[in-house]
N, C-alpha and C positions, 0 to 999 in steps of 0.2 A: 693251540690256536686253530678256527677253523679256517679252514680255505676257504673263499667266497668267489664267487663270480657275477654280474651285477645284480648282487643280492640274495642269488641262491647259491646253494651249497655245493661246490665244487667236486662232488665226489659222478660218477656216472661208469656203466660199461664201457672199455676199451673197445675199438674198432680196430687201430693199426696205432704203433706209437706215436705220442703225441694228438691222436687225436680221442676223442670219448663222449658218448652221450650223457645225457642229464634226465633222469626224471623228475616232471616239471606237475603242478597242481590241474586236479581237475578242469578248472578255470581261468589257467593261464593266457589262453587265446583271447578272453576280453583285455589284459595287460597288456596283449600284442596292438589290438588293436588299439588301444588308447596312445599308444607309442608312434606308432603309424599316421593316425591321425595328427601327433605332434606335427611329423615329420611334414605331412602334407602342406600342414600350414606355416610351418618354416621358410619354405620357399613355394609359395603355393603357383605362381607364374609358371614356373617349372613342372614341376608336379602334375596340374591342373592340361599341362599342352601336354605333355606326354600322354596325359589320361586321355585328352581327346584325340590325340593321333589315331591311339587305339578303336577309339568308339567309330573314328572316321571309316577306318578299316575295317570295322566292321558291321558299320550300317552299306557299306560300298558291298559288303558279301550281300548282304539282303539284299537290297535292290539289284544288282548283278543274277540273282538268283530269278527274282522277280522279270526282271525284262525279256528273261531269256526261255520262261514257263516253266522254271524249273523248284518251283515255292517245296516241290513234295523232300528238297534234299535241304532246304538251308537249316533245320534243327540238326541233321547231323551235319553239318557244316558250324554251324555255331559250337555243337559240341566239340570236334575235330578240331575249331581254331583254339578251343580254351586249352584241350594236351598241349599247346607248345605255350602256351599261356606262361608256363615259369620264366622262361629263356625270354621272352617278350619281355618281361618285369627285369631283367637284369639291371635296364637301366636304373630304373627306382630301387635298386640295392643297392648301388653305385650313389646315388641320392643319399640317402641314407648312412650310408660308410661315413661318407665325407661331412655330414651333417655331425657324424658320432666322431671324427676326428677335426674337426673345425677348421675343414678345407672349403675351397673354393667349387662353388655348385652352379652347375650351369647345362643346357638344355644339352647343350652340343658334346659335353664328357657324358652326359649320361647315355644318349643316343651311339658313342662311340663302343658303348659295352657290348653294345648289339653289331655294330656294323663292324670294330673291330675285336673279334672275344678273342682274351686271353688264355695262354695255355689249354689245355683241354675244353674249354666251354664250346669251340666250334664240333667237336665230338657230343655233346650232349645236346647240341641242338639236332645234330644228325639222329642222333635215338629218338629222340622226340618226336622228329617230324617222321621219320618212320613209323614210330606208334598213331600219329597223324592218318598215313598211307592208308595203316592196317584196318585203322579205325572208318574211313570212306569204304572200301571195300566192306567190311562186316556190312555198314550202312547198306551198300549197293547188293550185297547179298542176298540182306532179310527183305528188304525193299521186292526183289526178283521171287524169292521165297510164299510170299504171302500175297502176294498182286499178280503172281501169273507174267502173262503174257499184256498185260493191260497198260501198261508203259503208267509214264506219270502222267496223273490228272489233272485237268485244269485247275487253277486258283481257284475260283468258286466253288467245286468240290472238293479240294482237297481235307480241309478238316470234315466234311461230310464223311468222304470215305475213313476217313484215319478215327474218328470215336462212334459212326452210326453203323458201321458194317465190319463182320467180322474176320475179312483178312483184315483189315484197318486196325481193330484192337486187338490182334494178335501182333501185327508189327507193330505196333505200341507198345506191346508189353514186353516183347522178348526183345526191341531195340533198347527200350528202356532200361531193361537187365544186363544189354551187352555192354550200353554204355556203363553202366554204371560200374561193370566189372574191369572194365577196361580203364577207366576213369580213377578207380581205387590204386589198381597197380601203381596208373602214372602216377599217383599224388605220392604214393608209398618211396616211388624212386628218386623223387622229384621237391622232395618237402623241403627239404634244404640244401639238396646237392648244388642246383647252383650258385646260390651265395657263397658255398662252401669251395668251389674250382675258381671263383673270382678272388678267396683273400689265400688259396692255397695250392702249390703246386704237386696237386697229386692226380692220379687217372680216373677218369671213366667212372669204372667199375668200385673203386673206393666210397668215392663221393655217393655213386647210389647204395651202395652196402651200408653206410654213414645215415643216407636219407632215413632207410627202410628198418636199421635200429632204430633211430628215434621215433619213428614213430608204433612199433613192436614194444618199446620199451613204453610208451605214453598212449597205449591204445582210448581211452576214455578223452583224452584231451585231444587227440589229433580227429578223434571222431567231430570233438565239437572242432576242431580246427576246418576240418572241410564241408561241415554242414556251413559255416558261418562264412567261408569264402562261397562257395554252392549261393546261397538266400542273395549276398549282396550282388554275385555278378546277373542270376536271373533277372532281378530287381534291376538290374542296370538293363537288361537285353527288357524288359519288358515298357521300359520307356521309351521305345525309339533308340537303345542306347546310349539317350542320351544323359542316361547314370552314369554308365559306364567312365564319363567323362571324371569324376569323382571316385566310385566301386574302387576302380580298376589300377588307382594310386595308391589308394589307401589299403587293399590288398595286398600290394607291389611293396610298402613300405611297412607293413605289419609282417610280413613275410622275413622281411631281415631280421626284424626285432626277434622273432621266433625261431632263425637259424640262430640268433645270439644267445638265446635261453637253452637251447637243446641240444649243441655243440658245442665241446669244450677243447679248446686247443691249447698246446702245451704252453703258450706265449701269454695268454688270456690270466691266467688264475695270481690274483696278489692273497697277501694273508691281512686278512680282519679283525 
């Protein structure tokens, strides 16, 4: 008989007993999100305000940025806010749990994932927003690095100087590299670790050892996993945001689906 887990084949690498990764189809992250999408529209009331909370908070960054002359930092400010990006979505895993166990859903147990996390999750949001810190800092670094002494530009220069002059495309390009290097790690640590401390009581350092197999183990599919989160949250920031209000669910809810595919827990597996 083989062991199935919903759908795929229950075999994968060990990480620590009882739990194990899956390798999952090139393709699989459109499955995820088609899932997510379900989810969204399952309870979309819910869903839909969580998404805009988000987008709230983060049109509040921009214009907070804006009023204060400080337009030259809010890309790595937007980038900065998407690292703690996973911990933010707990709630919509918690959405999602309860959708897949046909419990009772509602704005204020989702919201409590965050305000109150369980077992280790308040640990994982401390690494996060650390990587947050480090990642303003890199920012404030290359920013001092390539601009000198010339502090931040007005708004109406500012993309003047950032694509027509050449410290400008120099911090363009090596910020854009640190993000991205920086950005990889987090997803690497991040991919499923926390859905995985919300249905499990193990540490820290598991759950990312756990994340960073899966996606070691499914290098071609997590790639497409994070180009495909990447296109919809830009797309959400490039509207005002107010994508975001949509993006930012339905990432948060395909997210789960894809800690469910790529994580196999000893409790999970029936025979087919």
């Amino acid at each position: 008989m083989t062991t199935m887990v919903g759908g795929l084949p229950a075999t994968g690498e060990e990480v620590v007993p009882g739990i194990s990764v899956r390798t999952v189809p090139f393709d699989q992250p459109w499955e995820w999100l088609a899932a997510g999408w379900r989810d969204l529209w399952t309870h979309p009331a819910t869903s839909l305000s969580y998404g805009a909370a988000f987008a709230v908070i983060a049109a509040l960054l921009a214009w907070g940025t804006t009023m204060t002359g400080a337009q030259s930092i809010v890309l790595a400010l937007f980038g900065g806010f998407l690292l703690i990006g996973p911990l933010i979505a707990a709630g919509l895993y918690d959405i999602s749990r309860r959708i897949e166990a046909d419990q009772p859903v509602s704005l204020g147990r989702a919201l409590k994932s965050i305000v109150r996390p369980k077992g280790q999750l308040g640990f994982m949001g401390i690494a996060l927003f650390l990587i947050f810190v480090v990642w303003m800092q890199i920012a404030f670094l290359l920013f001092m690095l390539f601009a000198g002494g010339r502090g931040f530009p007005p708004p109406e220069q500012f993309v003047h100087m950032l694509f027509f002059t050449s410290h400008g495309l120099g911090l363009l390009v090596v910020g854009t590299l640190a993000g991205a290097i920086l950005a990889f790690i987090t997803f690497a640590v991040s991919a499923v670790s926390v859905p995985l401390l919300m249905v499990r009581d193990i540490d820290v350092v598991t759950a990312m050892r756990t994340s960073v197999r899966a996606v070691v183990a499914n290098p071609k599919a997590m790639v497409l996993w994070a180009a495909l989160i990447s296109g919809f949250v830009v797309l959400g920031i490039l509207t005002m945001c107010a994508g975001l209000v949509v993006m930012f669910p339905l990432v948060g809810h395909a997210t789960w689906h894809a800690f469910k595919d790529l994580v196999i827990l000893d409790d999970e597996a029936v025979e087919g």
